[in-house]
C-alpha positions in Angstrom: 0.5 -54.2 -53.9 4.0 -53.8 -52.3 4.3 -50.2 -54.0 1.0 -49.4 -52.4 2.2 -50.4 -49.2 5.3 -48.7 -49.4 4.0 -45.3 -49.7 1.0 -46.1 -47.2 3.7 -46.6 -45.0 5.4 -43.8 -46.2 2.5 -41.3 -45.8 1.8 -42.6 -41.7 5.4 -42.0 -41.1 4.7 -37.7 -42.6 1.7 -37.6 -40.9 2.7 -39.3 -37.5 6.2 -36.4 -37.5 3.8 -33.8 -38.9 1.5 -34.2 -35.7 4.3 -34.5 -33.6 6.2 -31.5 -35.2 2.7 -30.0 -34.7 2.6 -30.8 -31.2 5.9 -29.2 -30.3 4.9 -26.2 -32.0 1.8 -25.6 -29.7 3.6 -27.0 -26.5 5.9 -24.0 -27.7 3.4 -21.6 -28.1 1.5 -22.3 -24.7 4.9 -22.2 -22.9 5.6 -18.6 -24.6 2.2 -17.7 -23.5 2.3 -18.9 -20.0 5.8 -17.1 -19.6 4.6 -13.9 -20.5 1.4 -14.1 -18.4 0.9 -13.3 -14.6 -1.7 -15.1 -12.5 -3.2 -13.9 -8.9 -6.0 -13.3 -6.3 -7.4 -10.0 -5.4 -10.6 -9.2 -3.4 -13.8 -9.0 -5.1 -14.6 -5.6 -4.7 -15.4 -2.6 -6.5 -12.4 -0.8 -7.8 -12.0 3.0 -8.5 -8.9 3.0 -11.3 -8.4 7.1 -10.3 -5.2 7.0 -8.7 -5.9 10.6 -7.3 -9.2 9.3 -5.5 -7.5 5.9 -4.6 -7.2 5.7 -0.5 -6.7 1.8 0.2 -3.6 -0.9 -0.1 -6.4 -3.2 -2.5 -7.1 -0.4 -4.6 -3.9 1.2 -4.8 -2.3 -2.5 -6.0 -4.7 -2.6 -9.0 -4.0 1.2 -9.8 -0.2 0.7 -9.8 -0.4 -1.7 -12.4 -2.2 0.9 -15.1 -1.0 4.3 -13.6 3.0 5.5 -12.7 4.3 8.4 -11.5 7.5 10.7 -11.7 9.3 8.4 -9.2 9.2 4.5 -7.9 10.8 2.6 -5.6 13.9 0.2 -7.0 14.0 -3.9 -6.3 17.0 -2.3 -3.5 14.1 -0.2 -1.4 16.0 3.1 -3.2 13.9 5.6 -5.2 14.4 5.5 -8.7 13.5 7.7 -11.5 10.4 6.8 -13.5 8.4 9.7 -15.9 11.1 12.2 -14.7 13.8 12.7 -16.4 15.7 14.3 -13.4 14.7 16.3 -9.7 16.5 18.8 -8.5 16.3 20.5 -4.9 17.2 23.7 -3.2 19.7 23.8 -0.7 17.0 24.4 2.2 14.7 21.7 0.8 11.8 24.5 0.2 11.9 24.4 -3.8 11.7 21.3 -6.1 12.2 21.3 -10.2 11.3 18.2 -11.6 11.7 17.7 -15.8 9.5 15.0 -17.6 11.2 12.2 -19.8 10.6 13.5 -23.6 8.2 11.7 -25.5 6.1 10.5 -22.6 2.9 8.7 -23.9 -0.6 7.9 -22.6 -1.8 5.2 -23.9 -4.1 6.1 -26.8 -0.9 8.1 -28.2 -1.4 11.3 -27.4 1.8 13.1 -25.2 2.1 13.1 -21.4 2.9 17.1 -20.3 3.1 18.4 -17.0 0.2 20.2 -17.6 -1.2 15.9 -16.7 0.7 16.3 -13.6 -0.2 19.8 -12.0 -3.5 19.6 -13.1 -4.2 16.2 -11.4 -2.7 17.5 -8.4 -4.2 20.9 -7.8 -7.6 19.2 -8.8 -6.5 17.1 -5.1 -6.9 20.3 -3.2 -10.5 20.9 -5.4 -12.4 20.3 -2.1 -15.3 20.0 -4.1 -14.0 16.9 -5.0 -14.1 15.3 -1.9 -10.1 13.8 -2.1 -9.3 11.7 1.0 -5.5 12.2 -0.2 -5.9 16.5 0.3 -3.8 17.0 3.7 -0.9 14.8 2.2 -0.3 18.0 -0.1 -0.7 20.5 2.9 3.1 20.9 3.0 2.7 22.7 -0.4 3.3 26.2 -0.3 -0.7 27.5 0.1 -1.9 24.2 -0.6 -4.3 24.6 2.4 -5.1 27.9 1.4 -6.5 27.0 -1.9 -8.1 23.5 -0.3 -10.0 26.0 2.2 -10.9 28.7 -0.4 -8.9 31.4 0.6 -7.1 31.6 -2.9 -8.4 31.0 -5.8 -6.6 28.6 -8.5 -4.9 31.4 -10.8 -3.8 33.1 -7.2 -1.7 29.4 -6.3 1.5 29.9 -7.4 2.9 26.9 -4.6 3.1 24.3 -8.3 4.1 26.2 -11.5 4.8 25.0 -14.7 7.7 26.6 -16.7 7.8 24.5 -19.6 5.9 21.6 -21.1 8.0 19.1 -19.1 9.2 21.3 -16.4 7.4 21.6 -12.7 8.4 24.0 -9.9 6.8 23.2 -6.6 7.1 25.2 -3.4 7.0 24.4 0.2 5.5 25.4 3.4 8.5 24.4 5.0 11.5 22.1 4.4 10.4 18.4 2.5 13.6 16.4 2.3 12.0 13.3 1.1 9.4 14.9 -1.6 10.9 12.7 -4.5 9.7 9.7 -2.4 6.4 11.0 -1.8 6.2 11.3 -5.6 6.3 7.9 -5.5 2.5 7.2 -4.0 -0.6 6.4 -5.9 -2.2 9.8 -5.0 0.0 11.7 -7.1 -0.2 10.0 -10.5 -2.0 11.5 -12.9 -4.7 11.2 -15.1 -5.1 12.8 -18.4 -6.3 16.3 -18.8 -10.1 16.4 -19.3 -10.2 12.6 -20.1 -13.0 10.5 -18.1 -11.8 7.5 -16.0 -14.1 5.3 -17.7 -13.2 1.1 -17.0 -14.6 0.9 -20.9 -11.9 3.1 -22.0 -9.6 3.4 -19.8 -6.0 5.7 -20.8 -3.4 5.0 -18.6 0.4 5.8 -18.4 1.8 2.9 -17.3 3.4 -0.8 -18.7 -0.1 -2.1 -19.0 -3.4 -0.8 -20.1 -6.9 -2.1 -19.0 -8.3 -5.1 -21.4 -11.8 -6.3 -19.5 -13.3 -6.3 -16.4 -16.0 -8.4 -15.4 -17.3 -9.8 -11.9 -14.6 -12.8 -12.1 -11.5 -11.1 -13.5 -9.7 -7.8 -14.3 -7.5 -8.8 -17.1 -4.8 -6.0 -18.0 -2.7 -6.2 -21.6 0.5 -4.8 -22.7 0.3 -0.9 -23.0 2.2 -0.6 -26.5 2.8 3.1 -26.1 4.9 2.8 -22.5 7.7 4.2 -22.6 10.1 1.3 -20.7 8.3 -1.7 -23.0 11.8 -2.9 -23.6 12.4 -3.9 -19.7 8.8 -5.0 -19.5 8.6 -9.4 -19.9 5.2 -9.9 -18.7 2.4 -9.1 -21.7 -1.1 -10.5 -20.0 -2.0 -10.1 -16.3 -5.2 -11.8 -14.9 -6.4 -10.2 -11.4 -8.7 -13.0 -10.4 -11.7 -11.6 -8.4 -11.9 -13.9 -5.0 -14.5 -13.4 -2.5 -12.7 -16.1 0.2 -10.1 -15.5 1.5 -9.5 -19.1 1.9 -10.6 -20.1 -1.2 -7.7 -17.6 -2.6 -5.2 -19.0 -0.7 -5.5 -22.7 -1.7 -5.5 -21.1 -5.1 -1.7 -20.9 -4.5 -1.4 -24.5 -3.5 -2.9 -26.0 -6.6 -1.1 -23.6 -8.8 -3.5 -22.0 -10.6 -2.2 -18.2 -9.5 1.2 -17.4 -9.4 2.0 -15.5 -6.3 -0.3 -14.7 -3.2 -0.8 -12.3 -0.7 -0.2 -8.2 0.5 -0.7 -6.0 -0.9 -3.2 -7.7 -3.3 -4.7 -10.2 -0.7 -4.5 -10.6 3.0 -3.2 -13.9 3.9 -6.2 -15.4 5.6 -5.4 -15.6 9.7 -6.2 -19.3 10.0 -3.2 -19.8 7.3 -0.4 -17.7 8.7 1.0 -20.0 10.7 0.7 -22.4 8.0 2.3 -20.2 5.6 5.2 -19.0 7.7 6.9 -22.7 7.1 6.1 -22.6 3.9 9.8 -22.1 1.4 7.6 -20.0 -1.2 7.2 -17.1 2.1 9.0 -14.1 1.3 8.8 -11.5 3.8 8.9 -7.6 2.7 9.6 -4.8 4.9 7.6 -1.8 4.2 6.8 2.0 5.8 3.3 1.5 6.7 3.1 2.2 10.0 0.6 0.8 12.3 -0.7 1.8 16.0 -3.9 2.4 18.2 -5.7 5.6 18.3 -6.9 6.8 21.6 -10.2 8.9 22.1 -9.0 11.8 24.5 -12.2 12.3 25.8 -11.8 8.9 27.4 -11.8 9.4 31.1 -9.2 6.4 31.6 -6.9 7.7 28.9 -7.0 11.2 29.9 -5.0 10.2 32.9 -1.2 10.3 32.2 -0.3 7.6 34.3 -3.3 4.6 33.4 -2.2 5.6 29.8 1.5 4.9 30.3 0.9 1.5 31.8 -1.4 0.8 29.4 1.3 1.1 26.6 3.6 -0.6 28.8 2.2 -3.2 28.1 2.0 -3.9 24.4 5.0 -6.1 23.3 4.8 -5.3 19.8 7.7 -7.9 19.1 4.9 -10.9 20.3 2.5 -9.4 18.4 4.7 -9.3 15.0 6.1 -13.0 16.1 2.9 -15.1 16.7 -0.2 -12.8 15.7 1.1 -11.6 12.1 3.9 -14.6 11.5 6.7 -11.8 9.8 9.5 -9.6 10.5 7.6 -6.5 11.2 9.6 -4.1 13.4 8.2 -2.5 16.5 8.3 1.4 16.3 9.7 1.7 19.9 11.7 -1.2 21.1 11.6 -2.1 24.7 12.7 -3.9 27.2 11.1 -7.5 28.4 9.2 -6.5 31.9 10.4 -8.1 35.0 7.3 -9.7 38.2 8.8 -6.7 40.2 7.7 -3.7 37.4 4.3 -6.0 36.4 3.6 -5.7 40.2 4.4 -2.1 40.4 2.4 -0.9 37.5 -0.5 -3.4 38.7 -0.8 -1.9 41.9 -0.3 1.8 40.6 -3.3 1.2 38.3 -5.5 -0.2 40.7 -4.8 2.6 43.5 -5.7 5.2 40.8 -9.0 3.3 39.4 -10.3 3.4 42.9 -9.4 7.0 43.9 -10.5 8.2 40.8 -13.9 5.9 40.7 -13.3 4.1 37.4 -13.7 0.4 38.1 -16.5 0.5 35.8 -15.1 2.3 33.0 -14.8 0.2 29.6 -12.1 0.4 27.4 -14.0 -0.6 24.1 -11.8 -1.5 20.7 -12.2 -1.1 17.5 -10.9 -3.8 15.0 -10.2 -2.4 11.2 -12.7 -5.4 10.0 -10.3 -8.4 9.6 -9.7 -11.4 12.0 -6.4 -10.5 12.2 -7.0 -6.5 13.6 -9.3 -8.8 16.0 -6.5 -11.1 17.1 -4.1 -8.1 17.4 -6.4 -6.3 20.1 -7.9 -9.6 21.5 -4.4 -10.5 22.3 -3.5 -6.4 23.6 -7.1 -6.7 25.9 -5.9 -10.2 27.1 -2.7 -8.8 28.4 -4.8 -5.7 30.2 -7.3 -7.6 31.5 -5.1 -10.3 33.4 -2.7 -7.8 34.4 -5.0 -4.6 35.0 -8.4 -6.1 35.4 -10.1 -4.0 33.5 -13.1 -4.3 31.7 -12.3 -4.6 27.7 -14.8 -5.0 24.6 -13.4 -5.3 20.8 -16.1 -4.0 18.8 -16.4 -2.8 15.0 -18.7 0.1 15.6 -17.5 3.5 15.2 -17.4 4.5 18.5 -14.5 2.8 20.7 -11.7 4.9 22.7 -8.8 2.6 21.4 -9.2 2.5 17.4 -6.9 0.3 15.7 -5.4 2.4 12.2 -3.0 2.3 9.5 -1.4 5.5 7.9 1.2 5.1 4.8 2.4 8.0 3.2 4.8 5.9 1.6 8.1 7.1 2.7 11.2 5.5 4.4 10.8 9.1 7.0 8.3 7.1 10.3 8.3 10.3 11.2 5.8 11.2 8.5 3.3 10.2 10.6 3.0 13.2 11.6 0.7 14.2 8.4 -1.5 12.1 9.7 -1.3 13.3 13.2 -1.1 17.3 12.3 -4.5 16.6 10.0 -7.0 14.7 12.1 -5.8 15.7 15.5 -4.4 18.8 15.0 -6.7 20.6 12.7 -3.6 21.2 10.4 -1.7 23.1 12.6 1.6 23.6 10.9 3.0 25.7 13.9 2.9 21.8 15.9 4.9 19.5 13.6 6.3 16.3 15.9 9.9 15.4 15.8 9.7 12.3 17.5 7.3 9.4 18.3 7.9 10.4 22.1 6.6 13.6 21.5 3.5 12.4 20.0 3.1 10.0 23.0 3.2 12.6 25.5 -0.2 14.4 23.7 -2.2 11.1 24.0 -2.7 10.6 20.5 -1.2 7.1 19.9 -0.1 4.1 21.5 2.9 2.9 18.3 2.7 -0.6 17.1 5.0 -1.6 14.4 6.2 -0.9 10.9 3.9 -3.3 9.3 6.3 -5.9 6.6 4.0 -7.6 3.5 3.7 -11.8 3.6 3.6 -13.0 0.0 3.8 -16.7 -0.9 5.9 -17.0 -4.8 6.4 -19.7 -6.8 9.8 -19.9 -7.4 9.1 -19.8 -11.2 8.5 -16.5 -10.6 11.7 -13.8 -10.7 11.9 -10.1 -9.5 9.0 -9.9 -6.6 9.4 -7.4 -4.3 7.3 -4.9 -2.2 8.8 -1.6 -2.2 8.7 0.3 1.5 5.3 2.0 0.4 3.8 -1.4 -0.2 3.7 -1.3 -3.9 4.3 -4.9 -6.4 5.0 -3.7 -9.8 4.1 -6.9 -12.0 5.7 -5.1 -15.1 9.4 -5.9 -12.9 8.5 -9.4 -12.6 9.9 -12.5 -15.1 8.4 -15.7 -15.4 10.7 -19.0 -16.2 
């Protein structure tokens, strides 16, 4: 009987360290797991995974996870090499050779060439294809010609290819900053003649798609990535979030891993909130903001209501108390004094009368969040006390103050001016702007700021940035 006991006792005691040797080894397992995975919110929306097509900050976040391109923006705000190998320039800034890393990979295996690249590129100026990303390649040598028909595609000689890894592209006039423009979504590419199908889906970049249902886009390691060595992060779960709110106190009970731009808007009625909170990081970016004016506008086709107007903004306040970061007004200015309020109040009002436009509304268009609405409710606040004007914010089309975003993604503010010289100008290269001034005195903008991103971390999270074209690359991130 005491022999029996014994090894009873003896057989509890293996089974007991067995479970608990067990035990360790799953807690292991699950910790490897969770360390290698990355957790957030994005809106539930339908997402287009071309990166040539791809025209919005939500869209181009998911994209940038699946697709790269020749160049990318370091952890330091620098651009860094990424596909290419190297990029040379000509002395005048009119000719740029870019070679391909060798033994680039798409994801089913088969090689990258920059055949990929020029093809996905010239099929932007395809106007057949509708591309909302065309004029950003107007600075191409004949890029418009062939977008308008005038050439055909053998004839366009503005991108060549003079190897399999080597690209030539010519300009209209000098680009100084083309290797950072190499940098945007729009010019990834896609595979020659494959389909951008979400069932089977070949992509270029540290991660290839897995699933994607209503609730989650789930993204998996891409094997055949060509930097898998620098890449930690095997599994990332997009979480599909209609609220806003609902996303946000996602963040509070841990179950993502980092919130906010450029994947999801910090909802407005948490800003303030989140701008005590230690796991803010603030990210300053390129994207620059302002207020389009309609010129047919009778009250903004006068030079002097439209000055005082802009006066008027304090972009500073609005960066400070409406968006809760560091964004940096585009013109700084000085604090006005009773005296100058007084003087541009009563200038304002002497022309309203003489000119018989009392009852002319300024109407506002909002970009369809609460916090475009707080921006302009807070701008028609200050112009109705001051001015006393009459002021609607509305979301409809047709408004003589619209309230826009351009990003080219370059550290040049001055490259508004693709976005000015395009919808204003009718691409008239002969009228490229040197200075925000200059666009001023045309009455095409009033300037707002250079927006920065809001992102709330947990600080188990290392290597979260958002580079100055307000990209987060998840495959530069490390979990603890």
């Amino acid at each position: 009987m005491k022999k029996f006991s014994k090894i009873f006792f003896i057989l509890i005691a293996f089974i007991l360290v067995s479970c608990s040797n067990s035990k360790k080894e799953k807690q292991n397992d699950n910790s490897k797991t969770s360390n290698t995975e990355i957790i957030t919110a994005i809106k539930k929306q339908d997402y287009n995974f071309n990166p040539k097509l791809s025209n919005s900050l939500n869209n181009d976040s998911v994209v940038s996870q699946l697709f790269e391109g020749l160049t990318e923006y370091s952890s330091h705000g620098k651009v860094a090499l990424n596909q290419a190998e190297s990029i040379e320039k000509s002395q005048d800034f009119k000719k740029w050779t870019i070679t391909l890393r060798e033994n680039l990979k798409w994801s089913d295996g088969s090689n990258i060439t920059a055949e990929d690249y020029v093809e996905s590129w010239i099929s932007i100026l395809n106007k057949e294809n509708n591309n909302p990303n065309a004029f950003k390649l107007f600075f191409i040598k004949d890029a418009k010609k062939l977008y308008d028909g005038k050439i055909k595609s053998n004839e366009f000689k503005g991108i060549t290819i003079t190897n399999k890894n080597t690209i030539e592209v010519n300009m209209e006039y000098p680009v100084k900053n083309f290797d950072e423009i190499l940098s945007n979504v729009f010019m990834f590419p896609t595979k020659k003649d494959s389909k951008i199908d979400k069932e089977n889906l070949i992509t270029n970049s540290a991660f290839k798609l897995k699933s994607y249902t209503d609730e989650e886009i789930i993204l998996e390691q891409n094997e055949n990535y060509w930097d898998n060595i620098n890449t930690k992060i095997k599994k990332v779960t997009l979480k599909l979030v209609e609220n806003e709110i609902l996303a946000y106190q996602l963040f509070d009970l841990k179950q993502i891993d980092f919130f906010g731009l450029p994947f999801y808007e910090i909802p407005y009625e948490r800003r303030l909130d989140s701008s005590k909170k230690p796991e803010l990081l603030n990210f300053k970016t390129n994207i620059f903001e302002f207020l389009k004016l309609d010129t047919e506008n009778k009250m903004l086709q006068n030079n002097t209501l439209r000055k005082n107007l802009e006066t008027l903004i304090d972009s500073k306040f609005l960066a400070e108390f409406i968006l809760y970061n560091n964004s940096e007004p585009i013109l700084k200015k000085e604090n006005l004094v009773s005296d100058q309020i007084s003087k541009l109040k009563n200038e304002f009002d002497e022309i309203l009368k003489s000119s018989n436009l009392q009852n002319e509304i300024l109407t506002l268009k909002h970009n369809g969040t609460k916090l475009s609405e707080r921006i302009l409710a807070s701008l028609s606040k200050e112009w109705i006390d001051k001015y006393r004007i009459k002021v609607s914010i509305t979301g409809d089309n047709n408004a003589s103050i619209t309230h826009s975003t351009f990003n080219i993604g370059t550290t040049d503010e001055m490259d508004i001016k693709y976005y000015i010289n395009h919808y204003l100008q009718n691409d008239d290269f002969s009228k490229m702007y040197t200075s925000i001034e200059d666009i001023k005195k045309d009455n095409l903008i009033f300037p707002l700021y250079k927006r920065s991103f809001s992102v709330l971390v947990h600080n188990n999270i290392q290597g979260l940035y958002v580079s100055p074209n307000g990209l987060m690359l998840i495959k530069n991130l490390l979990k603890q």
